[in-house]
C-alpha positions in Angstrom: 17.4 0.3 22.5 15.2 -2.5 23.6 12.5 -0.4 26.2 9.7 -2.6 26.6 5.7 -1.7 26.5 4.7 -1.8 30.4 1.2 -3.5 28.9 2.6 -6.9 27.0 6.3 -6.6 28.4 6.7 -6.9 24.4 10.0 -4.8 23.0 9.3 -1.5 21.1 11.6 -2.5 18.3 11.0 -5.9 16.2 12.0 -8.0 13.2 9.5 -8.7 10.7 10.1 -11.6 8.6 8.5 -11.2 5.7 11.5 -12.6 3.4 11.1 -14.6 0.4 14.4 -16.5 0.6 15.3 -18.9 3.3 18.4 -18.7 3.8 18.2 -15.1 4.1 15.9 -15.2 6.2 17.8 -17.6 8.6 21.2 -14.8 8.5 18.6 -12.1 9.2 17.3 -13.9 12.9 20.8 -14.4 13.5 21.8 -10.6 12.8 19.2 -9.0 14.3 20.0 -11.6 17.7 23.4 -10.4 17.8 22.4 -6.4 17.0 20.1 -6.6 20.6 16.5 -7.1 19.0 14.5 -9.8 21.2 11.4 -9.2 19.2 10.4 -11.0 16.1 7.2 -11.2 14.1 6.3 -14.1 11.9 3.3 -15.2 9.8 1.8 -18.2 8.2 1.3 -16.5 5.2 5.2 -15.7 4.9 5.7 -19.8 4.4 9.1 -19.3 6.1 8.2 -19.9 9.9 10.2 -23.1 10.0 13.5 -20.9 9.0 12.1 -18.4 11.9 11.9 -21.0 14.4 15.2 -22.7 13.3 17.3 -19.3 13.5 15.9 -18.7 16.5 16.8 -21.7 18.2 20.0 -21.6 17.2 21.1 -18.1 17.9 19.6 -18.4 21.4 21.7 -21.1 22.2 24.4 -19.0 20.5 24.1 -15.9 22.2 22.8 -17.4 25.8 19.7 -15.9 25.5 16.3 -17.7 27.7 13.0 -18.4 26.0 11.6 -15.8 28.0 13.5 -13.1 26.8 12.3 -13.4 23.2 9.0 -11.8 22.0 7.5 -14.1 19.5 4.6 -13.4 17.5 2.8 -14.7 14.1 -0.3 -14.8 12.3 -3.5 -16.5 11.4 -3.8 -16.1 7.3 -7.3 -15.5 5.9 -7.6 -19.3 4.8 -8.0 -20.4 8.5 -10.7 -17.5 9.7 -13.5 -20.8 10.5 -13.2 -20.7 14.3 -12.9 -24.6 13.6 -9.4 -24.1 11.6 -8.2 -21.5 13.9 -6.3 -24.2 16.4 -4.9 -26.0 14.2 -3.4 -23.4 12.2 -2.1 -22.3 15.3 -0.7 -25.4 16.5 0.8 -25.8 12.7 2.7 -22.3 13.3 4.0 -23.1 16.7 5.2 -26.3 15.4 7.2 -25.0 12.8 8.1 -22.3 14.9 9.7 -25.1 17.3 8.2 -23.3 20.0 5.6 -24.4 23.0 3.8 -21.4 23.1 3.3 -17.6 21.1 3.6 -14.1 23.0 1.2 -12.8 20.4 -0.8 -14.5 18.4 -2.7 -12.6 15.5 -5.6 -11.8 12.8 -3.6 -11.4 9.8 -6.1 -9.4 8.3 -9.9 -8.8 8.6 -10.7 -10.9 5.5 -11.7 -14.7 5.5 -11.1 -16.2 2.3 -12.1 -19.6 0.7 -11.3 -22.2 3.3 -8.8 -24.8 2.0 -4.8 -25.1 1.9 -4.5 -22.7 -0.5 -3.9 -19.3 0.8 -4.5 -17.2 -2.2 -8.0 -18.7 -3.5 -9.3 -17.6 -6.9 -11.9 -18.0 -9.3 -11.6 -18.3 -12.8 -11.7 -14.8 -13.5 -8.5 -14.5 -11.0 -10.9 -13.0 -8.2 -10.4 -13.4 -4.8 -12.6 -15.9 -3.3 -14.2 -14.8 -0.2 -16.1 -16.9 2.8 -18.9 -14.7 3.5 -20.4 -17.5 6.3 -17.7 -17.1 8.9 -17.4 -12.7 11.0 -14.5 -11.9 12.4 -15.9 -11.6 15.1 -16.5 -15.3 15.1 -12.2 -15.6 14.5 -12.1 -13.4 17.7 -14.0 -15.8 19.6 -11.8 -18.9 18.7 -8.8 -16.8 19.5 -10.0 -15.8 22.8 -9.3 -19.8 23.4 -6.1 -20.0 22.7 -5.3 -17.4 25.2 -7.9 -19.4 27.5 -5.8 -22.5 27.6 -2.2 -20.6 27.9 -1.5 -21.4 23.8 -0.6 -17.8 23.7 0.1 -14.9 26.2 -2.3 -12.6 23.7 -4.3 -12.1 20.6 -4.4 -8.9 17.9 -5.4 -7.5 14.8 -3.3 -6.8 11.9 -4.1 -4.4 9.1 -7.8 -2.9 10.1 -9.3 0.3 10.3 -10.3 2.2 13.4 -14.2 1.4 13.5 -13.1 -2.2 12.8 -11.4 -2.2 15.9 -13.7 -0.6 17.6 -16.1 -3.4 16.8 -14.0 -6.1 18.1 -13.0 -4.3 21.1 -16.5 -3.2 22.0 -17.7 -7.1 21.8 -14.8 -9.3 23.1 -14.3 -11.2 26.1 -10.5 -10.6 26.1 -9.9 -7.5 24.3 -6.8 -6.9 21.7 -3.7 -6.3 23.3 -1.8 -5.2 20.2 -3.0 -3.8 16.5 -0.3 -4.5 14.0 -0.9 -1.4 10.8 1.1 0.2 7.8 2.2 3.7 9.7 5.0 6.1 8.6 5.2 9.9 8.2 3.1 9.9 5.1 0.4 7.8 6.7 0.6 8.6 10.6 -2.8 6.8 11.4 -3.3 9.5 14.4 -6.8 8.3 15.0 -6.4 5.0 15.4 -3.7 5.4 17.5 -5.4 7.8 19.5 -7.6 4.9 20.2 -5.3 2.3 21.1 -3.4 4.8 24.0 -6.8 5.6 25.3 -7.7 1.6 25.7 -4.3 0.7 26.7 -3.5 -1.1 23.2 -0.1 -1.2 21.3 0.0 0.5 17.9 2.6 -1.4 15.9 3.6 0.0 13.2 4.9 -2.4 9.8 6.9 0.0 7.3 7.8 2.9 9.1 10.1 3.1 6.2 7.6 3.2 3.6 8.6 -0.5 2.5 11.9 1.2 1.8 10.7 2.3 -1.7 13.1 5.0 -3.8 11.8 7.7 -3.7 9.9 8.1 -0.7 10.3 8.9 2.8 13.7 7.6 2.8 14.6 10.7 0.5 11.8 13.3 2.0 14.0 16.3 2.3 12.7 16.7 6.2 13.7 13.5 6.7 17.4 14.2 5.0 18.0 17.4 6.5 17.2 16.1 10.3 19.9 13.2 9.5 22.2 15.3 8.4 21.9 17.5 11.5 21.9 14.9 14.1 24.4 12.7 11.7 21.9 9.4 11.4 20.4 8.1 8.8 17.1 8.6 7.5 15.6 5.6 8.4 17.1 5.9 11.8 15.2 9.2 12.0 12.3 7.6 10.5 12.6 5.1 13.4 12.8 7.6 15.8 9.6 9.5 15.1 7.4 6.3 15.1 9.3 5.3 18.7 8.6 9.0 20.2 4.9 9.1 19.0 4.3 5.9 21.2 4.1 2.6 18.5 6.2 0.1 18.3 7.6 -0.9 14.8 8.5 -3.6 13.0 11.8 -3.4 10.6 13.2 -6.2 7.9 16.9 -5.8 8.2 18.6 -8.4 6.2 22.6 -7.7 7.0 24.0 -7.4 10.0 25.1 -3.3 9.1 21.5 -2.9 9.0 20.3 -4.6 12.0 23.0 -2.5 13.9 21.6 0.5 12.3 18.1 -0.5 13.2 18.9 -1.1 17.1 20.6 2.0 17.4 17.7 4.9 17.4 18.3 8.1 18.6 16.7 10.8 20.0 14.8 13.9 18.6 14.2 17.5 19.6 10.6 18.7 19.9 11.4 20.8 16.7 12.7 17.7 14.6 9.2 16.1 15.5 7.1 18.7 15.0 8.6 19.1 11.3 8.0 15.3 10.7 4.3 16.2 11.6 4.0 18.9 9.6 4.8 16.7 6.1 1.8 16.8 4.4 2.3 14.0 1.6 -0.3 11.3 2.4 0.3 7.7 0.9 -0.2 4.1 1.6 1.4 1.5 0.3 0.1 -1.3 1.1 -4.0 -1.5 0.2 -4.9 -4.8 2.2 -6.8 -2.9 4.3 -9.5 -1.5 1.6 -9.3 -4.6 -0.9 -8.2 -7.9 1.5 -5.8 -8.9 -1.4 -2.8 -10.3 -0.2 -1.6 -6.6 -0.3 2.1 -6.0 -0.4 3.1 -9.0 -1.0 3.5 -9.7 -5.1 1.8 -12.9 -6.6 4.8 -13.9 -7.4 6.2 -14.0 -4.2 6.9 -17.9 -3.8 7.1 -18.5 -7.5 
């Protein structure tokens, strides 16, 4: 599968890259390439753009595939949130990226931090540092730029809540094309993807596995039981549901058995859908959203 969303021509079903090692990382690009995926999401904050961009180049030449038929995207990291930082963190990202301009470009999250190289600022008490001089609405504004001088075909939000969407949207010159969230049967977000359909914005959704954590929704007994009926997996089920709701999602496959997996999504009845609606469990894994902490990623990431 590879259905496009008629607003951003961008591909339902992308790559995240949020992989610690690099040459992992590099196999992962090239797997998900060769498995039919033409849509890959990057970040500043994941300190592995250069391997993105380097994969990427080489498995297009590879596989014969045109510039224009990959969807790029990464992200502005808290750090840069000054409207005076925001191009150059951008042109820092498309450099390493080896690319001459983004599909997407986005707001990592909501939350400036400290300004500086260091993208996890603390004080000595091993708090957060926070730059309470610069709105986002102010990032928004220096975003809107980028767009203006064809840096990048569109701007987003990743990993807000619905009123602060609502904010941006109601205020912006050019209005968010795409809002990048944690969503997953145990955290369907239904209102703010209500909003997005009704202003023609994509809902993608990171972790429509649930981060893949054991137990979870990988073992959710609805989940097993439609697999087993339709004989897929659980995550391709998993995958299913968030493509049938209308989102697009983001997976991390890191072999090439799981990039084919990935690709391949079926279909499900109206009764396998409704029972993935009905789950009641509600949990989110990653808390970015409430505390602007790096989130789900461990401080010991790049150690």
């Amino acid at each position: 599968m590879n259905k496009k969303n008629n607003t951003l021509n961008m591909p339902i079903l992308g790559v995240g890259t949020l992989i610690p090692d690099a040459a992992t990382t590099i196999n992962a690009v090239m797997y998900a390439l060769e498995a039919g995926f033409r849509h890959f999401d990057a970040a500043e904050r994941y300190r592995n753009e250069s391997e993105v961009g380097e994969a990427l180049k080489l498995g297009m030449a590879v596989n014969g595939i045109a510039r224009e038929d990959i969807f790029i995207t990464t992200k502005l990291w808290n750090t840069n949130h000054r409207p005076d930082r925001v191009e150059a963190a951008f042109n820092a990202s498309l450099e390493r990226l080896q690319l001459d301009y983004l599909d997407l470009y986005l707001i990592h999250t909501p939350f400036a931090f400290q300004a500086g190289e260091e993208q996890d600022p603390r004080d000595e008490n091993g708090n957060i540092i926070y730059d309470q001089d610069v709105s986002l609405y102010d990032t928004w504004k220096a975003m809107e730029s980028l767009v203006d001088q064809g840096k990048t075909r569109a701007i987003g939000l990743s990993d807000v809540n619905v009123e602060q969407l609502k904010e941006i949207y109601e205020s912006a010159r050019i209005k968010p094309a795409v809002v990048q969230v944690e969503s997953h049967p145990y955290l369907p977000e239904t209102e703010l993807l209500e909003f997005c359909k009704e202003k023609g914005i994509i809902f993608l959704a990171f972790a429509p596995l649930g981060h893949g954590i054991r137990p979870g929704l990988l073992e959710n007994p609805v989940i097993v039981e439609i697999a087993e009926s339709i004989q897929k997996t659980p995550a391709q089920v998993l995958l299913a549901w968030a493509v049938q709701r209308g989102t697009a999602l983001l997976t991390t496959p890191k072999t090439e058995e799981r990039a084919k997996e990935n690709f391949n999504i079926p279909s499900l009845s109206e009764e396998a859908m409704a029972k993935i609606n009905n789950i009641t469990t509600r949990q989110r894994y990653n808390q970015v959203v409430k505390t602007g902490s790096p989130g789900f990623i461990p401080q010991n990431f790049f150690d």
